[in-house]
Every structure is written in C-alpha cells, then in structure tokens.
PASE-746497 format. One record per residue: residue number from 1; x, y, z of N, C-alpha, C, CB in turn. Coordinates in pm, whole numbers, plus 50000, padded with zeros to 5 digits. Glycine has a CB too. Layout:
<sites>
SITE  num  n.east  n.north  n.up  ca.east  ca.north  ca.up  c.east  c.north  c.up  cb.east  cb.north  cb.up
SITE  NUM  X  Y  Z  X  Y  Z  X  Y  Z  X  Y  Z;
...
</sites>
This chain:
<sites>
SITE  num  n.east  n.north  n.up  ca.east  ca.north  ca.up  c.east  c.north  c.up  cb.east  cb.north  cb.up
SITE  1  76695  62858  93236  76555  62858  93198  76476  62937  93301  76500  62714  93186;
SITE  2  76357  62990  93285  76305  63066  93357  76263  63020  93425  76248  63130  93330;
SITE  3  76145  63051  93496  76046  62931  93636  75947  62927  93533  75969  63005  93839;
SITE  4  75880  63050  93466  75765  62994  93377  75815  62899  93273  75688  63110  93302;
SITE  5  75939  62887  93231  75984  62781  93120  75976  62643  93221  76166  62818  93042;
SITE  6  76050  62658  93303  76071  62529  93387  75921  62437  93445  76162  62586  93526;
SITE  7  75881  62548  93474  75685  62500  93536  75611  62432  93363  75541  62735  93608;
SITE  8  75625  62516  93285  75573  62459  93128  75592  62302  93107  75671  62536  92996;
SITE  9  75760  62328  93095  75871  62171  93068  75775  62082  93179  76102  62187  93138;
SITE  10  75839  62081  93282  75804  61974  93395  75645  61978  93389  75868  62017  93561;
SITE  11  75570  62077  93383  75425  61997  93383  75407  61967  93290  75308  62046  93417;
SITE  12  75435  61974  93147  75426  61905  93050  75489  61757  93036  75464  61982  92969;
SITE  13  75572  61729  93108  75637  61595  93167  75544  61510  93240  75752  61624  93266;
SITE  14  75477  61589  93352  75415  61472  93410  75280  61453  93342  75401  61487  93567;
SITE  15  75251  61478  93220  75149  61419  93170  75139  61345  93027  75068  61509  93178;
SITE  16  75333  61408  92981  75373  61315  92880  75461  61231  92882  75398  61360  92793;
SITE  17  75458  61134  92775  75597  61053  92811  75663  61037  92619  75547  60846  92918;
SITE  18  75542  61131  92541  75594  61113  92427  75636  61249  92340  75500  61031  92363;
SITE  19  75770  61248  92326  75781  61435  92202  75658  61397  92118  75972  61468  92045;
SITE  20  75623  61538  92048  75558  61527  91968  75627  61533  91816  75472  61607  92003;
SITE  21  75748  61549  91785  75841  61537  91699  75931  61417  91706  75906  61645  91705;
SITE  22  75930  61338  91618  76042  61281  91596  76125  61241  91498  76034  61216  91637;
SITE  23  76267  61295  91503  76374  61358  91389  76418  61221  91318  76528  61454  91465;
SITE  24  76482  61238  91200  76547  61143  91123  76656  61112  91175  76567  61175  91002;
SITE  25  76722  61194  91254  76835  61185  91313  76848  61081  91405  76862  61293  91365;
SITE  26  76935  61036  91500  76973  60964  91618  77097  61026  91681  76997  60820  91585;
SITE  27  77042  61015  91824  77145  61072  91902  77124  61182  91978  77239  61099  91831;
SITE  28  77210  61241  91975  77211  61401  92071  77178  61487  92013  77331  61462  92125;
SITE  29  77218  61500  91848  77100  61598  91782  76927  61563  91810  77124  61587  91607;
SITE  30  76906  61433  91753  76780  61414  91780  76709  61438  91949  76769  61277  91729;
SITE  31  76777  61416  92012  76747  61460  92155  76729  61576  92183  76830  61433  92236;
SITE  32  76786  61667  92160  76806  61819  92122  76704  61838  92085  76900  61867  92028;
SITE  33  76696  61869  91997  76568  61832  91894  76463  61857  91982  76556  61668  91829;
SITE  34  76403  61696  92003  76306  61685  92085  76238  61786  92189  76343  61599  92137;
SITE  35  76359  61843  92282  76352  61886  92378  76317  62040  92337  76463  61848  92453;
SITE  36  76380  62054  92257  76354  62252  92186  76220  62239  92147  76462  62322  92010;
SITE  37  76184  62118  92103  76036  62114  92010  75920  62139  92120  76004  61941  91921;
SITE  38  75961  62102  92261  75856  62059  92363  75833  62172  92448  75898  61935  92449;
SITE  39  75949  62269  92476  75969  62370  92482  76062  62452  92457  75949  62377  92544;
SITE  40  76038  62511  92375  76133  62616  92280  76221  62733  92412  75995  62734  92142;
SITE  41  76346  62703  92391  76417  62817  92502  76475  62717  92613  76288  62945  92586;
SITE  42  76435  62610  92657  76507  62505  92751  76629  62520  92732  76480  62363  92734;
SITE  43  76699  62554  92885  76794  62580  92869  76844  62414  92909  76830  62712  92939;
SITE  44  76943  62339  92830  76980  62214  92817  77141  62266  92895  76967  62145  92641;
SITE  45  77163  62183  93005  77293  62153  93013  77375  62085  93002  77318  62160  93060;
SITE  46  77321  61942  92992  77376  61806  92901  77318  61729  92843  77434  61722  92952;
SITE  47  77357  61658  92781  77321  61547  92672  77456  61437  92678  77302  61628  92496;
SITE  48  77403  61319  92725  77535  61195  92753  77428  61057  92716  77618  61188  92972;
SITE  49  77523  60974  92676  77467  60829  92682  77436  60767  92795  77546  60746  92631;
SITE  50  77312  60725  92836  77273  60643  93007  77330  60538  93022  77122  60592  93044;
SITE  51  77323  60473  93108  77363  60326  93123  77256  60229  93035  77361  60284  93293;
SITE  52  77186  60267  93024  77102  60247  92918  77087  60203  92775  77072  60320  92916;
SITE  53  77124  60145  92671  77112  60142  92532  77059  60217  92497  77073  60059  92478;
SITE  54  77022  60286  92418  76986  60385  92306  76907  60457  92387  76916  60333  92169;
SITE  55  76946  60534  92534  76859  60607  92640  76954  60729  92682  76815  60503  92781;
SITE  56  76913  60864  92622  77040  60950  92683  76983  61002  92804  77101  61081  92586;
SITE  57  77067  61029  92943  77061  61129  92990  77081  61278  92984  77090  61099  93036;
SITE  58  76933  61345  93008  76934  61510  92973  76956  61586  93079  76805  61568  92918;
SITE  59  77045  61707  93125  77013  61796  93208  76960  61889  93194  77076  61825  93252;
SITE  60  76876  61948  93254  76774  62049  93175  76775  62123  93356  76575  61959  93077;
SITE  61  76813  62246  93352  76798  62349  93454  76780  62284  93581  76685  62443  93428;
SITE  62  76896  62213  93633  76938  62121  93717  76866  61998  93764  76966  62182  93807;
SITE  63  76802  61956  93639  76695  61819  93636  76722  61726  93570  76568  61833  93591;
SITE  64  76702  61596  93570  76749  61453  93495  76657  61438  93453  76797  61329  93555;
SITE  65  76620  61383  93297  76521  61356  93246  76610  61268  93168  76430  61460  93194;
SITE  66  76555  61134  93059  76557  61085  92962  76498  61083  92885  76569  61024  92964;
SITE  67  76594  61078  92730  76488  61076  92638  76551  60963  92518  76454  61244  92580;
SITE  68  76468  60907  92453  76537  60791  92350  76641  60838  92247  76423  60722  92258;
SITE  69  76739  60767  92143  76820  60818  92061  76751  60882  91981  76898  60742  92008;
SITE  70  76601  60872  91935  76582  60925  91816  76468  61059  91842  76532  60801  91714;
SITE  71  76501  61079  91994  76429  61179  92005  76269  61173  92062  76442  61227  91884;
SITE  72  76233  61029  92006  76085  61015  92040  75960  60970  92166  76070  60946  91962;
SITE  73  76097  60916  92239  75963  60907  92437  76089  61008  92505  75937  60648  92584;
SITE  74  76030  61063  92614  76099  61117  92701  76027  61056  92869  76095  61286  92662;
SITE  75  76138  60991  92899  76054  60942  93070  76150  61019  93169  76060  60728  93125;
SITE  76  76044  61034  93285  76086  61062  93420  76100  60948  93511  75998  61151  93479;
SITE  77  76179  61013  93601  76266  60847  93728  76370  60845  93714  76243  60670  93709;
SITE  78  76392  60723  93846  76537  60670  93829  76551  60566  93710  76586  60599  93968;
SITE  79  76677  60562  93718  76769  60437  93680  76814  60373  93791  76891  60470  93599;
SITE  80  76772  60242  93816  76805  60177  93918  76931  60062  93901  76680  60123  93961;
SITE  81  77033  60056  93947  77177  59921  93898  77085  59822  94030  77441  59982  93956;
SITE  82  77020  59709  93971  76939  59634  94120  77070  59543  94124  76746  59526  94101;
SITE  83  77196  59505  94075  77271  59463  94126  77409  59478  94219  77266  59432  94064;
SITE  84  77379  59652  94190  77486  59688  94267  77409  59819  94350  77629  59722  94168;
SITE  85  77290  59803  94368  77197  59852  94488  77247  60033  94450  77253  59767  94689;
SITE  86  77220  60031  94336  77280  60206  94322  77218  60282  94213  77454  60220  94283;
SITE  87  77120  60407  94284  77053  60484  94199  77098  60539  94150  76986  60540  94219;
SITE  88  77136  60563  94017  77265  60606  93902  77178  60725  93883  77310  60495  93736;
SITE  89  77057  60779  93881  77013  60900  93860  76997  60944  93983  76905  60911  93782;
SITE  90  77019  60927  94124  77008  61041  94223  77186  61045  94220  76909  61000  94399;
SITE  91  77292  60978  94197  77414  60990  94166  77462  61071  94083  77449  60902  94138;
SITE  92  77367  61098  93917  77373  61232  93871  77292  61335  93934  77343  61232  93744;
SITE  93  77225  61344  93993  77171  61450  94108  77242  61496  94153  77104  61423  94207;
SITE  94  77300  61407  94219  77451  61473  94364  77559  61529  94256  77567  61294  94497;
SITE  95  77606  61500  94126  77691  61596  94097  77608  61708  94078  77775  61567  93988;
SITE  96  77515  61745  93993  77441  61844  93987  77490  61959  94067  77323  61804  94017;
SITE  97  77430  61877  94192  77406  61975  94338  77546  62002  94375  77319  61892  94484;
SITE  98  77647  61914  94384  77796  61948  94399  77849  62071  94352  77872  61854  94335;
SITE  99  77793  62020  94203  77881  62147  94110  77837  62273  94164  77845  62157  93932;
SITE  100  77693  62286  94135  77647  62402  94194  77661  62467  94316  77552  62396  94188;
SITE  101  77677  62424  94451  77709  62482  94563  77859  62518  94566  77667  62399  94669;
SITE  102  77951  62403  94468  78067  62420  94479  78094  62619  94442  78135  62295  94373;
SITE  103  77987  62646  94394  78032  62773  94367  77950  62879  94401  78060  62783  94244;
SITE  104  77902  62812  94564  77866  62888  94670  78017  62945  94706  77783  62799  94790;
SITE  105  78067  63026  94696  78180  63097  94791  78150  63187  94891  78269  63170  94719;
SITE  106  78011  63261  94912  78032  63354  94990  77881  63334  95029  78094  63491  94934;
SITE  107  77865  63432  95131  77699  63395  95128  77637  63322  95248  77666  63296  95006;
SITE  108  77744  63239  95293  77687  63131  95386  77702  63179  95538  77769  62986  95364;
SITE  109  77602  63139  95606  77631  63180  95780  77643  63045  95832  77493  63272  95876;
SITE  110  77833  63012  95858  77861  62934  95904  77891  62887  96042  77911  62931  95849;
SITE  111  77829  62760  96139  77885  62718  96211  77915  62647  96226  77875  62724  96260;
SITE  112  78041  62627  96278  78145  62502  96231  78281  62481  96351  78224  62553  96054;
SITE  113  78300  62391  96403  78397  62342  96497  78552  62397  96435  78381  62164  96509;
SITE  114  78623  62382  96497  78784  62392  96436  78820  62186  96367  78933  62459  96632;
SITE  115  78833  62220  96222  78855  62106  96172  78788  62008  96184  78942  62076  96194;
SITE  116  78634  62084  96103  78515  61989  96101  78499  61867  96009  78406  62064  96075;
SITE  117  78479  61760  96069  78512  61622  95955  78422  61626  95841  78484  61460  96023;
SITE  118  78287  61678  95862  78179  61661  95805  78125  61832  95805  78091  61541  95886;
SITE  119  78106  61873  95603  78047  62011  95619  77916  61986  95495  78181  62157  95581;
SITE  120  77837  62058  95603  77693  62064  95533  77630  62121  95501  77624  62038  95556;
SITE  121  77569  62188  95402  77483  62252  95333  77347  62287  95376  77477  62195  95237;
SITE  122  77274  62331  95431  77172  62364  95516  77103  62481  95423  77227  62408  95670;
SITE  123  76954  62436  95348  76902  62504  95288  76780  62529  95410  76882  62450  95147;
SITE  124  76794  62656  95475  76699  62680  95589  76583  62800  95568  76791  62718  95716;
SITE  125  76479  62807  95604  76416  62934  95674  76383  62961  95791  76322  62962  95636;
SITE  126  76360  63089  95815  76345  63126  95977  76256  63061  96008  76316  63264  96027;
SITE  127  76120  63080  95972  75993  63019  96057  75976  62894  96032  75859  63080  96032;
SITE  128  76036  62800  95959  76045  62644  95936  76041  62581  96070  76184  62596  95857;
SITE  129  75955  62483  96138  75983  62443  96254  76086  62370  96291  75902  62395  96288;
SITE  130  76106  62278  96200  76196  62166  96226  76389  62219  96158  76108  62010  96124;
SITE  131  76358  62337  96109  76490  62445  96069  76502  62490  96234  76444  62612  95929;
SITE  132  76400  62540  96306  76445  62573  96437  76459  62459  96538  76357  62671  96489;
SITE  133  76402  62370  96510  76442  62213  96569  76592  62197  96576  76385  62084  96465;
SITE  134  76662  62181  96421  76783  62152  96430  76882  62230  96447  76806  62100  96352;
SITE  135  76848  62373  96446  76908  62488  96520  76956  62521  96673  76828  62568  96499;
SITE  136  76806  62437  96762  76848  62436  96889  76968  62324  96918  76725  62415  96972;
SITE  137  77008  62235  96817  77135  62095  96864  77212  62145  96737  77077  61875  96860;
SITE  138  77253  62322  96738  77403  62361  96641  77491  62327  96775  77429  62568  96562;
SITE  139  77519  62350  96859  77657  62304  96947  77706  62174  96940  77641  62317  97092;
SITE  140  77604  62048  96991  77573  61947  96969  77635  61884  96830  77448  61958  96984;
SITE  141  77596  61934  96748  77639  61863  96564  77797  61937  96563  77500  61952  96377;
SITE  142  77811  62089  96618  77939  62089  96552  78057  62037  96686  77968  62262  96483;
SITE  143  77993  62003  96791  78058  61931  96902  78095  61746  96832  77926  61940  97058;
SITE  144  78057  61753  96757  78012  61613  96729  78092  61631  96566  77808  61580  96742;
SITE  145  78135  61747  96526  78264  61725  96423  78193  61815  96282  78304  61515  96382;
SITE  146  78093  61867  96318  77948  61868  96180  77994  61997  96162  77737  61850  96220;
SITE  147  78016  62082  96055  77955  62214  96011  77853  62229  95961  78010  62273  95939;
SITE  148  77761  62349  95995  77654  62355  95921  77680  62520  95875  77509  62310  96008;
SITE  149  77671  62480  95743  77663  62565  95648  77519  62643  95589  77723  62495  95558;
SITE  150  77466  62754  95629  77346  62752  95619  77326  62865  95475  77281  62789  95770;
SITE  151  77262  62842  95361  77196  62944  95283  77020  62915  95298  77259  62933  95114;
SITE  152  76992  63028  95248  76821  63092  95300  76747  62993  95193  76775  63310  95261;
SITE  153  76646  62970  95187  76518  62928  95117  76400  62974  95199  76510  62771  95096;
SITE  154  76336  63033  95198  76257  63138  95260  76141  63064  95164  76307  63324  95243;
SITE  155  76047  62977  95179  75947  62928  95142  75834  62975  95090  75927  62882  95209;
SITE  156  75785  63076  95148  75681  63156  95120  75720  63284  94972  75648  63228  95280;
SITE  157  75882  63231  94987  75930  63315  94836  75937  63448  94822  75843  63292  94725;
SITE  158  76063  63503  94736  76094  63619  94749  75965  63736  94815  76146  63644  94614;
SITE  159  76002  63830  94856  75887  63943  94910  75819  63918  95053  75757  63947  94802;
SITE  160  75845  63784  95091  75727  63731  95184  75818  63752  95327  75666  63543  95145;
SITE  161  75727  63775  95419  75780  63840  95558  75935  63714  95614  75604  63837  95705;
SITE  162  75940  63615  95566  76021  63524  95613  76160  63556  95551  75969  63389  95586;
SITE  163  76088  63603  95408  76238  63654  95311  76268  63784  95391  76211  63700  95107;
SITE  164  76202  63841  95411  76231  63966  95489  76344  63993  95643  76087  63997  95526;
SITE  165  76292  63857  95693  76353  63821  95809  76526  63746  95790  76240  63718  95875;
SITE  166  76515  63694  95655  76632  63629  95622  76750  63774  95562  76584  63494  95492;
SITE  167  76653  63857  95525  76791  63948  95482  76827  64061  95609  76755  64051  95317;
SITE  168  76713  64040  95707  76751  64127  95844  76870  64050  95918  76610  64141  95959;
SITE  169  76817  63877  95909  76986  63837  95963  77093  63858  95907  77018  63714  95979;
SITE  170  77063  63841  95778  77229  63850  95697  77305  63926  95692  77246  63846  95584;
SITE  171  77159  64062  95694  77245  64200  95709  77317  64260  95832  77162  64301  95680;
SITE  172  77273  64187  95944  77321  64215  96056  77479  64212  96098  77253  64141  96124;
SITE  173  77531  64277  96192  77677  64287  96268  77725  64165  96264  77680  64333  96419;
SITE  174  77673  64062  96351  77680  63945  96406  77595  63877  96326  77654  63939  96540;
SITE  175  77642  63827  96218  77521  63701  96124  77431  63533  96213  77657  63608  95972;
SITE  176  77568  63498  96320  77544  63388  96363  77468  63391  96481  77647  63327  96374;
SITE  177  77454  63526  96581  77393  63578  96657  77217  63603  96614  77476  63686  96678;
SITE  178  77266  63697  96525  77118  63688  96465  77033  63553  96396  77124  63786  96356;
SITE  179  77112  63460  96377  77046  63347  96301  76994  63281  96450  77164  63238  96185;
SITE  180  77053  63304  96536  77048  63237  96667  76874  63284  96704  77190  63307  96791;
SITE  181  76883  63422  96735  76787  63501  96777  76661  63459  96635  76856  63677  96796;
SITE  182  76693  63502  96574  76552  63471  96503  76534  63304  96481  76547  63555  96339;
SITE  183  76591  63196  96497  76522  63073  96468  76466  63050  96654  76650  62933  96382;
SITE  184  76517  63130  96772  76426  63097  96887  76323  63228  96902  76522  63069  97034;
SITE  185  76282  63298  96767  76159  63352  96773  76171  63513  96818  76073  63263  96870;
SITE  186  76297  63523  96855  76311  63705  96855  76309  63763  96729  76454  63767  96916;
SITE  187  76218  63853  96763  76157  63986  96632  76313  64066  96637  75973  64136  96704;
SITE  188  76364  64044  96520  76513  64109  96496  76427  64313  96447  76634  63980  96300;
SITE  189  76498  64353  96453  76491  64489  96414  76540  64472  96261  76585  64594  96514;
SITE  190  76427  64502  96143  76445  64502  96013  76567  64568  95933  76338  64550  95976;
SITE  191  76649  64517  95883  76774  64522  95854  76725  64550  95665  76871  64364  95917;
SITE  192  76827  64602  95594  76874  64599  95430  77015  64598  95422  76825  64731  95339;
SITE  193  77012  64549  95319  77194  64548  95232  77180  64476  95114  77342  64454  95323;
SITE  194  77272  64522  95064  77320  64391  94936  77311  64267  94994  77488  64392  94873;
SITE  195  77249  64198  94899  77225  64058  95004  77216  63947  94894  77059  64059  95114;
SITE  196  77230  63789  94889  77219  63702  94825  77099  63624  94795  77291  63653  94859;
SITE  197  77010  63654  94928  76903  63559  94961  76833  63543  94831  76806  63609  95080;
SITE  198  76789  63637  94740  76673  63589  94642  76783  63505  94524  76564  63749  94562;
SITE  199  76909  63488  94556  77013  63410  94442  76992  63298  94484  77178  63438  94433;
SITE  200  77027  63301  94664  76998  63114  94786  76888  63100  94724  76963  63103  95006;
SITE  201  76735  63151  94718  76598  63087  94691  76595  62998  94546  76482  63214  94685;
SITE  202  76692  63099  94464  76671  63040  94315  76729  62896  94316  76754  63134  94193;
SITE  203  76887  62915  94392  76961  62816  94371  76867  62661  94421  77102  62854  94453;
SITE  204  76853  62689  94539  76797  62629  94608  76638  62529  94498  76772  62751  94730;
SITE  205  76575  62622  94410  76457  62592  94324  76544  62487  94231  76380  62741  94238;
SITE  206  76655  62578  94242  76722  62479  94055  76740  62350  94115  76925  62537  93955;
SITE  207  76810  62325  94199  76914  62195  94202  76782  62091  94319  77131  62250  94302;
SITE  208  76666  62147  94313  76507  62088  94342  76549  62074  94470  76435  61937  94262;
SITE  209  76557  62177  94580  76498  62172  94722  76367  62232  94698  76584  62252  94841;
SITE  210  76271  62136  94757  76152  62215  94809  76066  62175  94923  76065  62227  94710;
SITE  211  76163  62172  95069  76122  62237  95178  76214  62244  95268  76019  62190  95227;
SITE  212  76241  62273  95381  76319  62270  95493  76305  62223  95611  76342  62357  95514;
SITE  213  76409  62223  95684  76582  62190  95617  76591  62099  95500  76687  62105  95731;
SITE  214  76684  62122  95450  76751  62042  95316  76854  62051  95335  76735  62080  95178;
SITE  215  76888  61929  95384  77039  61890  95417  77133  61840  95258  77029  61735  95545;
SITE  216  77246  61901  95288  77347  61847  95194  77450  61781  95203  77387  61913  95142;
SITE  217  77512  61729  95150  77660  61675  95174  77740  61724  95088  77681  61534  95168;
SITE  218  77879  61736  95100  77974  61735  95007  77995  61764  94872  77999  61655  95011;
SITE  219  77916  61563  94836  77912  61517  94704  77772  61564  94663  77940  61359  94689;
SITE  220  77668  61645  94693  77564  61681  94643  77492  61595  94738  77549  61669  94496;
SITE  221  77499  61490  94827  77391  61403  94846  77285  61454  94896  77417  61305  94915;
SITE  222  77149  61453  94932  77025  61531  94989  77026  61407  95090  76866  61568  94877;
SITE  223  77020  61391  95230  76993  61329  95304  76879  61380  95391  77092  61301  95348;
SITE  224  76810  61466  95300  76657  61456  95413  76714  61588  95526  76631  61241  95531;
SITE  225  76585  61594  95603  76568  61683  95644  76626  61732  95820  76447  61676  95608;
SITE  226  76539  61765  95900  76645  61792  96011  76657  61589  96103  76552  61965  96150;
SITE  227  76762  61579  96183  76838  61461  96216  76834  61449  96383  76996  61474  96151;
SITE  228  76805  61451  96436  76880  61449  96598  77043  61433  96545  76819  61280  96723;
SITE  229  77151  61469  96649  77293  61498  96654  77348  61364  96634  77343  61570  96788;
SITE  230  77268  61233  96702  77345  61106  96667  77300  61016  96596  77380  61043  96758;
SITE  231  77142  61126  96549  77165  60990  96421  77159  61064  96265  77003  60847  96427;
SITE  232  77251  61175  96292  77268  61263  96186  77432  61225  96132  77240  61427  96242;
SITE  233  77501  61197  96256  77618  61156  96245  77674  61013  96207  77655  61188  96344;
SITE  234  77532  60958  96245  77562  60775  96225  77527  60782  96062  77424  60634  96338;
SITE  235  77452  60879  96012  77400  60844  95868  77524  60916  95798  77229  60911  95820;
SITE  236  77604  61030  95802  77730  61065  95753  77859  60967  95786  77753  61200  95806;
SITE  237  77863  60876  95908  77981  60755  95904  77944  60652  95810  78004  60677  96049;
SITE  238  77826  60625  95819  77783  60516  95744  77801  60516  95569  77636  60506  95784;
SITE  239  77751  60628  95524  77830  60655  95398  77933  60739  95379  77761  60692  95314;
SITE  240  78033  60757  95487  78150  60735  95440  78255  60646  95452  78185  60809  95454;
SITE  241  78186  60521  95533  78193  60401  95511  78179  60325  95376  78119  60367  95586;
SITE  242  78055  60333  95371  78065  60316  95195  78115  60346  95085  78002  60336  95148;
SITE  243  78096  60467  95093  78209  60529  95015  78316  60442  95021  78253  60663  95063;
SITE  244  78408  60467  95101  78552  60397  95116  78562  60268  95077  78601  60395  95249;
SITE  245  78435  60122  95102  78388  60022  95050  78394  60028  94881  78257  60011  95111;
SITE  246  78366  60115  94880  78334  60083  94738  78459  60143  94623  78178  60157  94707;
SITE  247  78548  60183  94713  78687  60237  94630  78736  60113  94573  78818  60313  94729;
</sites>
C-alpha cells in the first residue's frame, strides 16, 4: 500500500470503528469486503480467525487491525489473554517484524562480538541523541555478548540532510568507522552509491518504527529504545527466560 493509502486507512481508523458496508456474507470474504470498501487498493496481507469469536485478525501493510465476521465494526488495540498475562496482538506484531527483517540480508552495518548470544536490530539515525547515546556503549553491549545490527531510519525522511549523512556512511570504505565518526559528530566528507537507505526508511515505516533507536529482537520483539549495557542485557535474559518457561 502506498503511504498516501496507508495515512487514508489509519486516519480513517482512528475516527471510525464502523465499515460503512456491510455484506451478506460472513467471514473472510465479508472482511475483505469491508476493508476494499473503506479503502479501495489496501494492500491486505492476512485474514485469520482471532482468539476471539466471530473477530478476525487483519494484516494490512504490516498493521493488526480487527474486523467482525460480517464485515461490519472494525476496532483498533490489543487483544489481551489477562490469564496468561500475554498480548496476543503485539505477539502478531513480532511475527510481522520477524518475517520482515528476516529478509534483511544485506544492508546492515554490523557490530558484533565472535558468537554473539543476542542479535539486534537497531533502527538508527545519525543525529538521534539517544542513537548516539547507545553508540558510545557499542564495545560494552557487544563485550557483554550483544550484536547490534544497525539499518538507517533517518527521521526527517528521505532527501533530508540526516538521510544524506546515512548514505555518506554506508557508502564509505570502512562502514563501521564511519558510523563511529558520524554518531560522535564528525562532518564525514559526502559520499554516493547504490545504497538501501530509502528501502531501511520504508521498511522501518511498514513494520511501525517511529523514532529512534528502535530496538529489535530476533522474534520481532520492539523493546524500546536505547538501554544502558546492563540493563539492556538483564531485559534480553529475562525473556529468554521466559521464553524457555513457557516451552
């Protein structure tokens, strides 16, 4: 879906909670339905039954929405399990985000220990403060077992002097050198190449980062933003503690 389709959909969300169509049908046609009617061209990537009774979950251009079997309320939020303390819609989030980075292959300016326990997804920009916060403790995190995996989100958005600065590092000899130098504020000498950054910004829009750092995990999880080194590490033991709990 486009950004003007996506900006349409979602602000038309937060001020409705009802289609204005509703089909004879039930189900995933009728859901369908609904969703083409509200905005025509949505690009839909799933349609599944919720934990919910007659409540499907929709993916719509890496977003969770619900909408009823017959097509006729559509709500935003979680789904909360209050008995087993587990947000079943930021859980479809994290695959979302999984799938999608999973097919990050190239692209990334990585630093990373030899046989890092823990690798992370780092949606950064140069002039972000707290992106250069957690930049000055990279030895620190990957001393401490962490990779950080970094793609661009350049905030101020394609064209803007920060995007500019993100494709002078990338393009550079030394990628990790230069990421070094420009998050402690050295004016890099303006660089071009084939580059990914305005693909990182999109990705980054779809799977809903919007600011930096945007930390990732693995399984898609978003754990917020930059960490000090030990209590970045206590919040990655701790759920993979859980995790393992809950096998």
């Amino acid at each position: 879906m486009s950004r003007i389709l996506a900006g349409a959909l979602f602000g038309a969300l937060s001020f409705m909670s009802v289609s204005s169509t509703a089909s004879a049908e039930s189900g995933e046609p009728a859901v369908r339905e609904a969703i083409e009617s509200l905005v025509p061209g949505a690009k839909i990537e799933s349609i599944s039954e919720s934990v919910v009774a007659g409540l499907y979950e929709v993916t719509i251009d890496g977003r969770v929405v619900y909408v009823t079997a017959e097509g006729r309320y559509l709500l935003q939020g979680s789904i909360f399990d209050i008995p087993n303390r587990i947000d079943i819609t930021e859980a479809g989030r994290s695959k979302i985000r999984a799938e999608a980075l999973a097919g990050v292959t190239t692209g990334r300016i990585v630093f990373a220990p030899p046989n890092p326990k823990y690798r992370l997804t780092v949606f950064t920009d140069i002039d972000c403060g707290y992106c250069r916060k957690m930049h000055e403790h990279i030895t620190e995190y990957n001393s401490a077992g962490i990779s950080i995996e970094y793609l661009f989100f350049p905030r101020a958005g394609v064209g803007s002097d920060s995007f500019a600065k993100a494709v002078s590092v990338f393009c550079s000899t030394n990628q990790q050198s230069a990421m070094t130098d420009a998050k402690t504020g050295v004016e890099l000498d303006r660089k071009d190449c084939t580059n990914p950054i305005a693909d990182q910004y999109e990705l980054g829009q779809r799977i809903g980062v919007t600011g930096t750092p945007a930390v990732i995990t693995e399984d898609g999880t978003q754990i917020g933003g930059y960490m000090p080194p030990d209590q970045l590490i206590q919040r990655l033991e701790a759920m993979a503690a859980a995790a393992t709990a809950s096998k």
